[in-house]
Every structure is written in structure tokens, then in C-alpha cells.
Backbone bond lengths (Angstrom), bond angles and torsions (degrees), N, CA, C in turn:
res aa  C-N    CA-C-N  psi(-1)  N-CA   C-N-CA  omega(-1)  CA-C   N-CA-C  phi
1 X - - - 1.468 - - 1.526 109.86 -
2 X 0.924 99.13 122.63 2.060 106.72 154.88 1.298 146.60 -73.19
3 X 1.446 135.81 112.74 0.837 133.41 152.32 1.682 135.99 -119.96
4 X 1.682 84.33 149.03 1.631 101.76 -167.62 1.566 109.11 -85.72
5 X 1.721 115.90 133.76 1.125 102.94 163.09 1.900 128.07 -127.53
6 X 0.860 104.44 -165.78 1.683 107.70 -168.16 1.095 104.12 -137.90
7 X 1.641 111.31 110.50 1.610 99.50 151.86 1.322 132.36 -85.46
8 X 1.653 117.87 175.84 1.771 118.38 176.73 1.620 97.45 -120.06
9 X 1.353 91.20 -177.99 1.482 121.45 -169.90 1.919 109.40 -21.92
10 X 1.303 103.97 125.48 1.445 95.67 163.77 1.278 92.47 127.53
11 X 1.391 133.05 -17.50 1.635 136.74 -161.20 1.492 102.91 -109.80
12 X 1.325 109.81 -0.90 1.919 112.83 168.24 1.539 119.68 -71.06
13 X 1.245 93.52 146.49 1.733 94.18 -175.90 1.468 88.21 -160.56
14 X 1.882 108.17 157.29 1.622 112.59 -169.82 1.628 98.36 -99.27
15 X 1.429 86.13 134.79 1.528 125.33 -177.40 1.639 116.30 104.85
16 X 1.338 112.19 0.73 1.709 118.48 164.46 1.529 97.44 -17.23
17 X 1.193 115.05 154.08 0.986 133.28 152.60 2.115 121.52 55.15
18 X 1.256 85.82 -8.83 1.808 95.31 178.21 1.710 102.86 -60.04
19 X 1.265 138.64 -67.81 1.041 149.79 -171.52 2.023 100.47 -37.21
20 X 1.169 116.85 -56.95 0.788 132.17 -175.92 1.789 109.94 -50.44
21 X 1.580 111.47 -56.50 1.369 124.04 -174.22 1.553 97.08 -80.31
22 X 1.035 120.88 -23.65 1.670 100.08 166.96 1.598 127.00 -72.96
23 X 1.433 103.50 -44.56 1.335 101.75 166.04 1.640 144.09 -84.29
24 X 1.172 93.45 -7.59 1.709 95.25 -174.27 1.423 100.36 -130.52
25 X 1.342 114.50 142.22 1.238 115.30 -147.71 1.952 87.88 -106.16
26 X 1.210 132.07 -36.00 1.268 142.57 155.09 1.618 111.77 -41.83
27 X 0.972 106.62 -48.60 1.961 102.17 162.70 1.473 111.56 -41.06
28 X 1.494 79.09 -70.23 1.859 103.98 -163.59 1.628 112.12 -39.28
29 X 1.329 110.94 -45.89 1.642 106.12 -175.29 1.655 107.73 -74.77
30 X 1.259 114.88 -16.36 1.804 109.54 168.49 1.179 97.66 -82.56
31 X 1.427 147.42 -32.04 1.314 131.01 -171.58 1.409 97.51 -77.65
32 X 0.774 133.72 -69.89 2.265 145.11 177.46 2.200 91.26 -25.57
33 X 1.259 86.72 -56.92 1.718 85.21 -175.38 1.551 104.49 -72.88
34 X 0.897 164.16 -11.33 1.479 151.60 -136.26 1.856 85.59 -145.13
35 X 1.435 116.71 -4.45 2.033 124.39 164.97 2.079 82.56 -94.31
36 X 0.750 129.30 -38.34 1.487 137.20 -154.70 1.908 84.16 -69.69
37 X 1.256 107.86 -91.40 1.174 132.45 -159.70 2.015 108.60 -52.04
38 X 1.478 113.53 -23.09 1.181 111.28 176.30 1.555 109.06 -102.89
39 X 0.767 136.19 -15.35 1.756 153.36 170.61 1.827 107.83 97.63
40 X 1.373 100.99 10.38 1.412 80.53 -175.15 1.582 108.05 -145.76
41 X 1.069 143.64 171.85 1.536 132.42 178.92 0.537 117.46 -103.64
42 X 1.714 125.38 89.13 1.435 155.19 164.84 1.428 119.77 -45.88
43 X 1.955 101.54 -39.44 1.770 82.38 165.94 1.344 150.26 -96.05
44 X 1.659 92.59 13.81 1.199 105.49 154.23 1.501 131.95 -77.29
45 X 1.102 122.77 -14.97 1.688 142.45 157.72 1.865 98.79 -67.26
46 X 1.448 111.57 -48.33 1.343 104.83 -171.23 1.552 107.03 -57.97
47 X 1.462 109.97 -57.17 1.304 112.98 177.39 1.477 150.15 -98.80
48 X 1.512 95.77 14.89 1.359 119.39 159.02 1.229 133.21 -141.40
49 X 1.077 110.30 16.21 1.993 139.33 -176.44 1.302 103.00 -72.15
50 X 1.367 132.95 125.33 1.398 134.48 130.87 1.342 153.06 -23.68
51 X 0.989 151.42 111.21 1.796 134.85 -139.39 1.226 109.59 -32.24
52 X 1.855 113.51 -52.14 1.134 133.44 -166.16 1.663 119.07 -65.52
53 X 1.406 94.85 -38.85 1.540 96.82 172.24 2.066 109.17 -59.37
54 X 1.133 95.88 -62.18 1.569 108.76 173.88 1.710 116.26 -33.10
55 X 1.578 96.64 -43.70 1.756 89.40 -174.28 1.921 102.19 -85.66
56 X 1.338 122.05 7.32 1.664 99.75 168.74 1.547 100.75 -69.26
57 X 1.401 116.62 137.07 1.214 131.10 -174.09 1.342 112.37 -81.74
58 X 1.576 135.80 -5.52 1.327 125.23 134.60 1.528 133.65 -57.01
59 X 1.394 101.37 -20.81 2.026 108.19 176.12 1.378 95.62 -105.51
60 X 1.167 133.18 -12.62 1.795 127.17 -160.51 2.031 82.37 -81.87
61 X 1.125 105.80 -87.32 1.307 118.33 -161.00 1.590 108.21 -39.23
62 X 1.468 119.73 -70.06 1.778 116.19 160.18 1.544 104.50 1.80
63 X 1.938 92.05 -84.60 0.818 102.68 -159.80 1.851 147.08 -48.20
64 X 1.622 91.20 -22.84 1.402 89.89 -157.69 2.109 83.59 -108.82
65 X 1.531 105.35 -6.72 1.910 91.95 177.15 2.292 87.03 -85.66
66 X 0.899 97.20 -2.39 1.983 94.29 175.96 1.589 104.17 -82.33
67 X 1.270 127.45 -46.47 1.219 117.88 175.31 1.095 133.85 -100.76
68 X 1.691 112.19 -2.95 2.000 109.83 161.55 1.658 101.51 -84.21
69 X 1.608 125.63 -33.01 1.537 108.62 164.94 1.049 128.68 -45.86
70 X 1.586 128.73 -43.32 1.033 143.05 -127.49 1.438 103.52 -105.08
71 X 1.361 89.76 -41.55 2.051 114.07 177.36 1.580 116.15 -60.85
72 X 1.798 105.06 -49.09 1.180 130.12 166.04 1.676 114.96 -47.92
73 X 1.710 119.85 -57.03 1.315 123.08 164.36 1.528 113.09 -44.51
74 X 1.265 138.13 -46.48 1.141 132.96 -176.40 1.504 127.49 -78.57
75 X 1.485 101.58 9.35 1.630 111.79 -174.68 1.719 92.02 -90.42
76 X 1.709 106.85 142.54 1.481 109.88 -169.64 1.381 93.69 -114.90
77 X 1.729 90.43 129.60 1.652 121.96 -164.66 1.299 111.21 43.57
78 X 1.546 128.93 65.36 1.226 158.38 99.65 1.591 116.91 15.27
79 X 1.333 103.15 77.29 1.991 105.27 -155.36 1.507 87.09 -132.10
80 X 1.413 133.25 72.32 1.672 114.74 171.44 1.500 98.42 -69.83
81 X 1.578 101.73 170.58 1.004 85.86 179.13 2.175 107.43 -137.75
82 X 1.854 90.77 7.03 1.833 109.04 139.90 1.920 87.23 -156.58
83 X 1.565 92.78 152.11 1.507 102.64 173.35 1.459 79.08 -120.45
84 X 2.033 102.15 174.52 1.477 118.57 158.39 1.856 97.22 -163.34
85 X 0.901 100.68 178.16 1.533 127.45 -164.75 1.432 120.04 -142.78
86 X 1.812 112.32 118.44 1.179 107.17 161.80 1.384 138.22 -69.15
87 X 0.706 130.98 107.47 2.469 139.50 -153.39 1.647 82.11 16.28
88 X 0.919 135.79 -125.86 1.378 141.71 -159.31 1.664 115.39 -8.83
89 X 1.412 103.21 -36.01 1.456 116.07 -134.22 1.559 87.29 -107.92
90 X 1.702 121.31 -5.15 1.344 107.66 170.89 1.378 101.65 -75.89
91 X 0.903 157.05 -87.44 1.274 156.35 81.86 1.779 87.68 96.94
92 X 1.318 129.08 -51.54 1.288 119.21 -161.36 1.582 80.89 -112.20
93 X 1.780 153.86 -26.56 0.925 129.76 126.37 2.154 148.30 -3.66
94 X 1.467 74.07 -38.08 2.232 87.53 -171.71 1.236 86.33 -85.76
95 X 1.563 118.44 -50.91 1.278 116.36 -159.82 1.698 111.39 -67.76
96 X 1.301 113.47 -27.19 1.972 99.90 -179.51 1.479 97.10 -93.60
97 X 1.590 128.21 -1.63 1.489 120.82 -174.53 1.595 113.21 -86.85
98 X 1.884 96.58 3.21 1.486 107.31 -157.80 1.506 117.94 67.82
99 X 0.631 150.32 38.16 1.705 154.11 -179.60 1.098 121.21 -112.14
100 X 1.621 112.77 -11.59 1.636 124.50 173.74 1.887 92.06 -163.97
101 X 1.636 92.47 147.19 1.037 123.75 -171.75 1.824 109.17 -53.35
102 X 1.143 135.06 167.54 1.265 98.07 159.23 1.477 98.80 -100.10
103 X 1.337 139.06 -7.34 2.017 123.37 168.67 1.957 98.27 -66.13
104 X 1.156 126.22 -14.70 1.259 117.53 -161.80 1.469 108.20 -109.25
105 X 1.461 109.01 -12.79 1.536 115.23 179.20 1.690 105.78 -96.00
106 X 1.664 109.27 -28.98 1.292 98.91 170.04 1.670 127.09 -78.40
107 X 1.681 101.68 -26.59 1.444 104.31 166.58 1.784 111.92 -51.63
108 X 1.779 115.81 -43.68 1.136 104.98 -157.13 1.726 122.09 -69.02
109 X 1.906 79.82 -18.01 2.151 100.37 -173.60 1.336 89.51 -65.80
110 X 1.345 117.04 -51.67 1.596 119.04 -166.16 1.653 124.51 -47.37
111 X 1.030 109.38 -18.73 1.399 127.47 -147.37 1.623 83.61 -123.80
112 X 1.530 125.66 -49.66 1.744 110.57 169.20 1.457 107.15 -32.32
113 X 1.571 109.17 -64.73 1.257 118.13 -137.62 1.309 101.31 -92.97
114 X 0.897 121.75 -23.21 2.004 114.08 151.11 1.575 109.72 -45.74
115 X 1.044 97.27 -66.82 2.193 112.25 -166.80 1.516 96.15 -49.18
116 X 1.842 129.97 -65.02 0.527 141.19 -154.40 2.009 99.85 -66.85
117 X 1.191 111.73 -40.74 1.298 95.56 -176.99 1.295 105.78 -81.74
118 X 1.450 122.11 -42.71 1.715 98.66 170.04 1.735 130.18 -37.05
119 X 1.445 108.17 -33.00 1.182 121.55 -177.03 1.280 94.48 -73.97
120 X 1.239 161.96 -58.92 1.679 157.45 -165.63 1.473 92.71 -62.88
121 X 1.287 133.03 -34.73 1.613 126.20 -157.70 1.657 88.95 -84.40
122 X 1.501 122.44 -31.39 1.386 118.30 -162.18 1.647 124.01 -82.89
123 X 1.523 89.49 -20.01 1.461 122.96 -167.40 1.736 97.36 -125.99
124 X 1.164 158.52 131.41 1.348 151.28 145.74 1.510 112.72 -97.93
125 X 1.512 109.67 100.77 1.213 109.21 -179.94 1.604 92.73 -146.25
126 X 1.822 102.51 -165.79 1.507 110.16 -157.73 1.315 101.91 -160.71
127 X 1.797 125.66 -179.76 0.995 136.13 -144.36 1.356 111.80 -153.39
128 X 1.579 128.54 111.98 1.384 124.95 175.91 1.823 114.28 -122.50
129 X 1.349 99.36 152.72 1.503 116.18 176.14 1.433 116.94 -97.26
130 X 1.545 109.71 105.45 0.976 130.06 -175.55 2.162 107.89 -79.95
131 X 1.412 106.64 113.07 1.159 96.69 169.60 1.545 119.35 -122.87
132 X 1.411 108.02 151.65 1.699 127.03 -174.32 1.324 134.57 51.12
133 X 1.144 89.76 57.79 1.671 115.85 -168.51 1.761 115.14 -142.25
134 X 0.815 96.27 115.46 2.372 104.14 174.55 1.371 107.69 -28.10
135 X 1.339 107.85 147.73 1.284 119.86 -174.41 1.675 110.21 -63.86
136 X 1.551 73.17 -63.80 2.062 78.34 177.58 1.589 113.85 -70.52
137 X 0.906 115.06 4.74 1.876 113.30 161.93 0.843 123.26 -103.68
138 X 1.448 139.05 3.60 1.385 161.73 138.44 1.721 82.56 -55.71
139 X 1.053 111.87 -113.39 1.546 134.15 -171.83 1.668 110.92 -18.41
140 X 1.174 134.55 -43.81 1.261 135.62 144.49 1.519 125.00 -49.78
141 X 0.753 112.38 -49.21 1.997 117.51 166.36 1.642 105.15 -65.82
142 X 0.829 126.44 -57.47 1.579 117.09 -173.88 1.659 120.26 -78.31
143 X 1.751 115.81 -1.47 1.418 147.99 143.02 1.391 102.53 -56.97
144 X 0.725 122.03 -48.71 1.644 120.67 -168.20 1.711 116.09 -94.68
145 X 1.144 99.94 7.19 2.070 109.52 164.97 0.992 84.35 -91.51
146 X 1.195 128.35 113.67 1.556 134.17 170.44 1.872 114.58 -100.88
147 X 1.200 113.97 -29.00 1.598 126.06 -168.30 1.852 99.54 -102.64
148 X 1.366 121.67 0.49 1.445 127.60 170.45 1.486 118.46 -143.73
149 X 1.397 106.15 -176.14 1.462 99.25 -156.45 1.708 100.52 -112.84
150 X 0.956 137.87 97.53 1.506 130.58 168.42 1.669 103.87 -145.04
151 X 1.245 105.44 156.45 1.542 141.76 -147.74 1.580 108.30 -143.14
152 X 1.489 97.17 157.10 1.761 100.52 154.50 1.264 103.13 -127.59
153 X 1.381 96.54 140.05 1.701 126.78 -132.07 1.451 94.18 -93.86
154 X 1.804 94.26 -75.78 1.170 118.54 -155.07 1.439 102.08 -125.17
155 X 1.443 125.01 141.95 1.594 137.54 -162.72 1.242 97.36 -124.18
156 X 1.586 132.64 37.33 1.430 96.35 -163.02 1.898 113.00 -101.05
157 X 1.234 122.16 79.20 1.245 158.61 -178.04 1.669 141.79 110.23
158 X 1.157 103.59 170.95 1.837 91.82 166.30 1.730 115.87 -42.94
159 X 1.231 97.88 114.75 1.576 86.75 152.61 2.057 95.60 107.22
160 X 0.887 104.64 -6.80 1.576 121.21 -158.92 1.172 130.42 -127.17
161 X 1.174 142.40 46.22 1.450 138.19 -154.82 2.002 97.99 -111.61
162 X 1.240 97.28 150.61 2.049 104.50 173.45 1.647 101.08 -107.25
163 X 1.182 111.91 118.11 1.485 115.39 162.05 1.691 113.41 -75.21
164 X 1.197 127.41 166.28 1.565 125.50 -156.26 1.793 91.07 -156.94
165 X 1.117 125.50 131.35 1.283 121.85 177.07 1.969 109.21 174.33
166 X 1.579 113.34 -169.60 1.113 110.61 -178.26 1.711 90.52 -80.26
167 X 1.593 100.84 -176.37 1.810 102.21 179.81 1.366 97.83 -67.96
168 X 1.547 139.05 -68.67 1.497 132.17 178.30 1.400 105.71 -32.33
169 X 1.107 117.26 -87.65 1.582 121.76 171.08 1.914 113.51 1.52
170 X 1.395 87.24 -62.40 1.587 85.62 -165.84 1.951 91.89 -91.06
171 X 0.722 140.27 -20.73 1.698 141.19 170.31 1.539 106.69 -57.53
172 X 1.109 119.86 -55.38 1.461 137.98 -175.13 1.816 105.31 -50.63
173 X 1.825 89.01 -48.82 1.891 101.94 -165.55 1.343 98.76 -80.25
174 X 1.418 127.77 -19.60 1.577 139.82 -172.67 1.461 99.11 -65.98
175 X 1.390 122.79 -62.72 1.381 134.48 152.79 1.122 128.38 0.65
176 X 1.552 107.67 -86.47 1.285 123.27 172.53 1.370 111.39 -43.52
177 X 1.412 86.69 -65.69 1.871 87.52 -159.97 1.626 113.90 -62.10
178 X 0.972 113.01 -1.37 1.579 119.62 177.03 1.620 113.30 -58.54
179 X 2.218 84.31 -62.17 1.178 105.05 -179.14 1.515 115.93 -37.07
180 X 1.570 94.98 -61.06 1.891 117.51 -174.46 1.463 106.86 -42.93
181 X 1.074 116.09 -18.04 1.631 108.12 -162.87 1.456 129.73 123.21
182 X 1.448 114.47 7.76 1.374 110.52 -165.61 1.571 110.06 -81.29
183 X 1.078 110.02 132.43 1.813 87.99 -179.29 1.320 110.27 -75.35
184 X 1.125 149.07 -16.54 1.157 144.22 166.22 1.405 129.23 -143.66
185 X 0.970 127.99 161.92 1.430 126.02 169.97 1.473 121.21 -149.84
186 X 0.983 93.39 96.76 2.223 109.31 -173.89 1.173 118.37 -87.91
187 X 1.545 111.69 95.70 1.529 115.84 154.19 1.941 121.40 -29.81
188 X 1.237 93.08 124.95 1.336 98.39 -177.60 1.430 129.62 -122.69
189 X 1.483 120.51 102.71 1.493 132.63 -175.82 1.551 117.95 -49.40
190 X 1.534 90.52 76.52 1.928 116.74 168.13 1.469 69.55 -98.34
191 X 2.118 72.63 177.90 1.469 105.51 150.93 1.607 120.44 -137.15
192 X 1.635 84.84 56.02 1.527 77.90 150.48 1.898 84.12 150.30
193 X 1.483 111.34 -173.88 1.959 105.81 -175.54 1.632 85.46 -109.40
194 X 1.425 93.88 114.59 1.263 109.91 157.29 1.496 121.12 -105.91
195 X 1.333 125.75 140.26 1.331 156.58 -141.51 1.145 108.15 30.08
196 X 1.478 109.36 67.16 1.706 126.96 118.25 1.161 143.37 -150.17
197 X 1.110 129.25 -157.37 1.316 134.90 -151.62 1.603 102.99 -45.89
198 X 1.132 116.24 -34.98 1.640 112.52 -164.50 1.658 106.79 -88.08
199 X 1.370 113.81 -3.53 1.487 113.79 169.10 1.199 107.41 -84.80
200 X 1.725 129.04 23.34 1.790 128.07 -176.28 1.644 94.60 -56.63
201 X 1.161 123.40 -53.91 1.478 133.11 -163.25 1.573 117.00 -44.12
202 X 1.563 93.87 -36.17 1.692 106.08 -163.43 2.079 89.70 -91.59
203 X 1.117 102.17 -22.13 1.548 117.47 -165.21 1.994 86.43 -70.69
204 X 0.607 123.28 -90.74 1.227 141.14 171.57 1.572 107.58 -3.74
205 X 1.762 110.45 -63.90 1.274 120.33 -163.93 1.425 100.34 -74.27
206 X 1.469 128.86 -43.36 1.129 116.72 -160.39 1.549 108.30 -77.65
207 X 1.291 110.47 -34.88 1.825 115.53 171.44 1.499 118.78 -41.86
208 X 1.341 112.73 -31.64 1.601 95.03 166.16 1.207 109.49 -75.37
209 X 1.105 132.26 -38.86 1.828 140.82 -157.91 1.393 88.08 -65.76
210 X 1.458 119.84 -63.78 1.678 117.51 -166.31 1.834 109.90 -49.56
211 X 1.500 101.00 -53.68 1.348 98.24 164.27 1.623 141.97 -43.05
212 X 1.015 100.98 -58.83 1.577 96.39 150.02 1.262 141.47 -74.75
213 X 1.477 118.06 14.99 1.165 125.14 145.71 1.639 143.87 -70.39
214 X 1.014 126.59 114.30 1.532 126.76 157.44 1.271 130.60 -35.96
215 X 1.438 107.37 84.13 1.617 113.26 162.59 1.052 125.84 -105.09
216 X 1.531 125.01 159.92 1.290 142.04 168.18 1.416 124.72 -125.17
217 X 1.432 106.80 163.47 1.374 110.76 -159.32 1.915 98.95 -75.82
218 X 0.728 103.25 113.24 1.959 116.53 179.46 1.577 81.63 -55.96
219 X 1.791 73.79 152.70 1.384 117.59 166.94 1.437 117.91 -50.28
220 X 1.587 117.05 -36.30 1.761 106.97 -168.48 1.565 74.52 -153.35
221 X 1.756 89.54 -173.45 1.686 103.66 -178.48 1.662 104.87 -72.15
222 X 1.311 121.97 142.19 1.658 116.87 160.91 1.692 103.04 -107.21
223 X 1.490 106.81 127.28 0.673 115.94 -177.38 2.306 117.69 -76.83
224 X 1.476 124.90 101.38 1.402 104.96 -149.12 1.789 97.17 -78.37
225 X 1.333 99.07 175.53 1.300 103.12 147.55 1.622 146.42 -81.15
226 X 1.102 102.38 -6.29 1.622 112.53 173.78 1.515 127.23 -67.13
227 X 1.688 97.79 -48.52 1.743 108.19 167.19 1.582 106.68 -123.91
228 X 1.277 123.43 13.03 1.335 105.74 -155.96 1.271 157.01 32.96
229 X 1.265 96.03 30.85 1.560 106.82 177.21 1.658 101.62 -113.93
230 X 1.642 95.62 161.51 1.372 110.69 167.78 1.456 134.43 -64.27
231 X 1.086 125.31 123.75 1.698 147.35 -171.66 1.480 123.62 -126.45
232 X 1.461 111.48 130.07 1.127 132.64 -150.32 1.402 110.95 -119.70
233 X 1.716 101.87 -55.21 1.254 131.00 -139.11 1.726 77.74 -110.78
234 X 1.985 90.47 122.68 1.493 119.41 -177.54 1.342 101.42 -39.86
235 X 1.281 121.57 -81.92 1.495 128.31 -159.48 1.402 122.26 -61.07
236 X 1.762 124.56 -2.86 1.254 134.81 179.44 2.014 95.35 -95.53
237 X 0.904 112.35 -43.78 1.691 123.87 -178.89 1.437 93.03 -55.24
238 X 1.552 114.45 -59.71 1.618 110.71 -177.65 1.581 128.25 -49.76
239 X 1.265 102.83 -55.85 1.384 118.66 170.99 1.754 117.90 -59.76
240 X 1.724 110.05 -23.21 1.540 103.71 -170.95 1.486 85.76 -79.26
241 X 1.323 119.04 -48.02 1.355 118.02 -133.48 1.758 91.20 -76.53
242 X 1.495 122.83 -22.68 1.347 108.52 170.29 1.690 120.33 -49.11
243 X 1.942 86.17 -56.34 1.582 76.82 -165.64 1.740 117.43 -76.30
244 X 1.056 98.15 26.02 1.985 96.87 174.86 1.478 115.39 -74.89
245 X 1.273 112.19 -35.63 1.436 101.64 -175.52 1.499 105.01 -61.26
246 X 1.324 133.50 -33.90 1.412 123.64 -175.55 1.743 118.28 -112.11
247 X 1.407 94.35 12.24 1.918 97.66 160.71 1.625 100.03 -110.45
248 X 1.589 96.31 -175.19 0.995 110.24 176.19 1.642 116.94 -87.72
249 X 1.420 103.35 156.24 1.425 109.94 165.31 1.285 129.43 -95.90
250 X 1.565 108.87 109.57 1.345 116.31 -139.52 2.055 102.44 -97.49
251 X 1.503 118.13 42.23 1.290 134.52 -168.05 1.628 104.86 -38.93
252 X 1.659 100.98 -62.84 1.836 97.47 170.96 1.061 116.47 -31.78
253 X 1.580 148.05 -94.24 0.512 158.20 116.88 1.675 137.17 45.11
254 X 1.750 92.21 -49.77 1.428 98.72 164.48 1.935 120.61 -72.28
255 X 1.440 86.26 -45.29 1.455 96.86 178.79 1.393 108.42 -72.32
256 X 1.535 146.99 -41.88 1.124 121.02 159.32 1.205 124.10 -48.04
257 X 1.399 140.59 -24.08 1.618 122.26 179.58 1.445 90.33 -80.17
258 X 1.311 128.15 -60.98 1.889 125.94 176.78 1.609 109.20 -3.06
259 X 1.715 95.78 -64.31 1.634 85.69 -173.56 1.246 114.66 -94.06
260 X 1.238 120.87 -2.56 1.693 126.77 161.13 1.647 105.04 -35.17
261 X 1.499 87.87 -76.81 1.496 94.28 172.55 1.526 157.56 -78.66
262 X 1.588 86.03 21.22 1.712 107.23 146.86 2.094 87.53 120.75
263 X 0.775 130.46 2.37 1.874 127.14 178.42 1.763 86.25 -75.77
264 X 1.882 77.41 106.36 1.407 104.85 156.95 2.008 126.63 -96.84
265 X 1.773 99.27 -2.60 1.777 99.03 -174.19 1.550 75.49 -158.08
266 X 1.477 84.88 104.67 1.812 87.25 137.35 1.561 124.28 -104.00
267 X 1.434 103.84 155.06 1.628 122.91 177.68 0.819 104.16 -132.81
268 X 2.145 98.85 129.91 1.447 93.23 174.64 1.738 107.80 -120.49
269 X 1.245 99.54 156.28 1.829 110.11 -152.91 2.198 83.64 -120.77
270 X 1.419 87.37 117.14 1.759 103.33 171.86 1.277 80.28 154.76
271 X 1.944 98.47 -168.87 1.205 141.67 178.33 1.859 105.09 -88.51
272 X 1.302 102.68 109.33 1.792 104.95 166.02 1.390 96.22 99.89
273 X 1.231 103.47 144.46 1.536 117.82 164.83 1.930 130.09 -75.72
274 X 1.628 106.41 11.88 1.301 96.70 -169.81 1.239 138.81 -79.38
275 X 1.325 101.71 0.69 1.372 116.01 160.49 1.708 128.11 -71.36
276 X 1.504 102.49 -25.23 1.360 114.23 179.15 1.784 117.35 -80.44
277 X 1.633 104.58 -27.51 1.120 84.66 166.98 1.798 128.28 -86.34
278 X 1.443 101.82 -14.40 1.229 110.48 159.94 1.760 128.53 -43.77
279 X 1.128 103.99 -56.14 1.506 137.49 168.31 2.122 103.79 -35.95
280 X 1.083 80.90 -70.08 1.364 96.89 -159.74 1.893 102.68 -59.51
281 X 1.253 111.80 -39.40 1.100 123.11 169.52 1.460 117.43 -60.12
282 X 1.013 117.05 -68.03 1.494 114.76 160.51 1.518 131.99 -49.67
283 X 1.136 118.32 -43.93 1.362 130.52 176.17 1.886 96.15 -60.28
284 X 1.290 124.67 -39.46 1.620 117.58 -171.17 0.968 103.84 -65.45
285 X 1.603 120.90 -45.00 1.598 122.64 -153.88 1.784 91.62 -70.29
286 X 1.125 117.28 -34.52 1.971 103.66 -173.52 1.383 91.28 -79.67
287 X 0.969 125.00 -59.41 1.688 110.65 -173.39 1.066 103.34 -51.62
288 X 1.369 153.03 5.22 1.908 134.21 -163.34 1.634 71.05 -136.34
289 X 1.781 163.95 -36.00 0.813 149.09 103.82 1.628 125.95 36.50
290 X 1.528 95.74 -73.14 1.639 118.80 -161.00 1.337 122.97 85.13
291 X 1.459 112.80 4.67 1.464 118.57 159.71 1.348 134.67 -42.52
């Protein structure tokens, strides 16, 4: 069995997607439309933008659910058979599973990454990578900042989790977890702690938008990030995909049920391979398991 995946923010780089709009002429008119639908010509930022231009999180996000759709459209006979998405990257997930339009999946990124940056301007906080340290000892240490706000964010493998919080918040949990054993802990150039508590604002705004959106029942199960399990059923996709901006992204997790349930090849459809090494890492530990 196959599954397709999606990465989020952080996997942009300048000239994404150029290769693509030069040669295939079926690209090209989603890229021309997706300059249409955002008001401005994004792929010229995609493919001639500067790091810096790339990381404003109004062109980052666009940008990179424009070229794992787009990449995904050009795969011949295109049959996953579960996709999933890292926070951003579900989002470019619905959209190749058929479950959202792609004018309606780019309105909805568009509209993240507005909310979401208002929410960093409202709140100023940040984001670190916690390495070689237990899941649940992560999650117990950042329980115990009691007078600030930090979380574990992001799960995306053994050994790997992103804490999400105010700067004290995450300084305080940096601390600890040092103490505990972490071998490292890397400040990470966001702008701002995304999926948690302090993204309520962006949580809020985008829930009407999702709501009035047109979905359909996808092609296969998507596996979300909220619980990691597979979803089918319209109004459970709606409701997960709200509360993602302020849970965690539960990636471990996702990919262990993936191959639980029989995904023998994953592919991943974006810019950069970082999902694959994720993948591969996780996918060993259940196979060395016997899962």
C-alpha cells in the first residue's frame, strides 16, 4: 500500500517549483491561477525570492501547499491509497485526496497564514527542538512551567519533539530538559509558537473560514495531526483540522498507525526531502518493534 505525504513550513527554498512551471504546461495554469487567486505573484517569490523573502509566513505557507499540490497533480495515475500532512501539509494532503478544491484549499492556507501571523504579532513567542529525550518526559517537563505557556508542539519522531511556548516558557523548559537529559535543545527561527495555546486567536479565525468551506469525502483515509488516526467522514476532518493550529502535531504517531495499517512506500510530494527522513526513522523503529 501507498502512502502520500505533505510537508509544512520550513521545507521552502528559492526556485521551488520553477522546474515544474517550465515544463509542464498542466502545472503552469495552477501556478498562473494560484498568482490569480492570491492577488499577487507568488511564483515569482517562489522562484526568485531570497531565503528571507521565502520565510515571511504569508509566502512560506502559499507557497510550499502550491508546490506539494501541484507536484502531486503531475504524478501519473495518482492512486494513494492513505495520504497525511505535516500542520500545513494536511491542508495540501485534502487537497490531492480531492476533499478540497485546490482555489478553496489555497484560500484556506491563505487565511492560516494571515490569522496565524496576526496571532505571533499578538502574542511574541517562539519555538525549540528538543533532542534525545522520551516523549512523555518532554511532556512532563513542560507540565511543570506552571507561571508560562509552553507545550510539545511537534512529535515529529523518536528522539525529536518541538516545544512551542512564550520565550520564558520555552527558556525555563530548555532548562529542565537539559538537566533531564536532552542532548540538545535548538532554538528555532519561527515567528512565533505555533500549535499552542497562544495560536487560540488564529484558532478561532480560521474555524469560521473552514466552516464555510466545501468539502468532500477524500479519496482514501487522511491520516490528521491531532489524534492521528484516519478520517473520512467530512465533519470529523473539519473539526480536526480546526483544532490543529493549537494541538500538537502528532507525526510519530501518525506514521506508526500508516504502517500499522499495511503502507509499505511512502511518497513525499513538496519541496525537500524532510519528511522522508522522518519516515524512515520511524517506520524502522516499528519494524525493529515487529509492529
Amino acid at each position: 500500500m501507498k502512502a502520500y505525504v505533505f510537508p509544512g513550513q520550513g521545507s521552502q527554498f528559492s526556485g521551488m517549483g520553477k522546474e515544474l512551471y517550465d515544463t509542464n504546461p498542466q502545472a503552469r495554469v495552477l501556478f498562473d491561477k494560484a498568482n490569480e487567486i492570491l492577488g499577487f505573484e507568488i511564483t515569482k517569490v517562489m522562484f526568485e525570492g531570497t531565503d528571507e523573502e521565502l520565510k515571511q509566513t504569508n509566502v512560506t505557507q502559499p507557497a510550499i501547499f502550491i508546490h506539494s499540490v501541484i507536484l502531486a497533480s503531475t504524478i501519473q495515475d495518482f492512486k494513494p491509497d492513505m495520504v497525511a500532512g505535516h500542520s500545513l501539509g494536511e491542508f495540501s494532503a485534502l487537497v490531492a485526496a480531492q476533499a478540497l478544491s485546490f482555489e478553496d484549499g489555497l484560500k484556506l492556507v491563505a487565511q492560516r497564514a494571515d490569522a496565524m501571523q496576526k496571532a505571533c504579532e499578538l502574542n511574541p513567542s517562539t519555538m525549540a527542538a528538543v533532542l534525545g529525550l522520551d516523549d512523555a518526559k518532554i511532556e512532563e517537563i513542560c507540565a511543570s512551567v506552571t507561571d508560562e505557556v509552553v507545550v510539545a508542539a511537534n512529535f515529529n519522531c523518536p528522539g525529536q519533539v518541538v516545544i512551542s511556548g512564550s520565550f520564558e516558557g520555552v527558556r525555563l523548559a530548555g532548562e529542565k530538559l537539559k538537566e533531564a537529559g536532552a542532548k540538545r535543545v535548538l532554538p528555532l527561527a519561527v515567528g512565533g509558537a505555533f500549535h499552542s495555546p497562544l495560536m487560540e486567536p488564529a484558532r478561532e479565525e480560521l474555524a469560521a473560514a473552514i466552516e464555510n468551506t466545501n468539502f468532500q469525502p477524500p479519496l482514501c483515509p487522511i491520516y490528521q495531526n491531532v489524534n492521528a488516526e484516519a478520517a473520512t467522514d467530512v465533519a470529523t476532518i473539519k473539526a480536526n483540522l480546526i483544532a490543529q493550529l493549537t494541538a500538537p502535531v502528532r507525526w510519530t504517531q501518525s506514521v506508526r498507525n500508516i504502517v500499522a495499517d499495511g503502507a509499505t512506500d511512502f511518497v513525499e510530494c513538496g519541496p525537500g526531502k524532510v519528511l522522508q527522513g522522518l519516515v524512515k526513522k520511524i517506520a524502522s523503529e516499528v519494524t525493529t518493534a515487529g509492529v
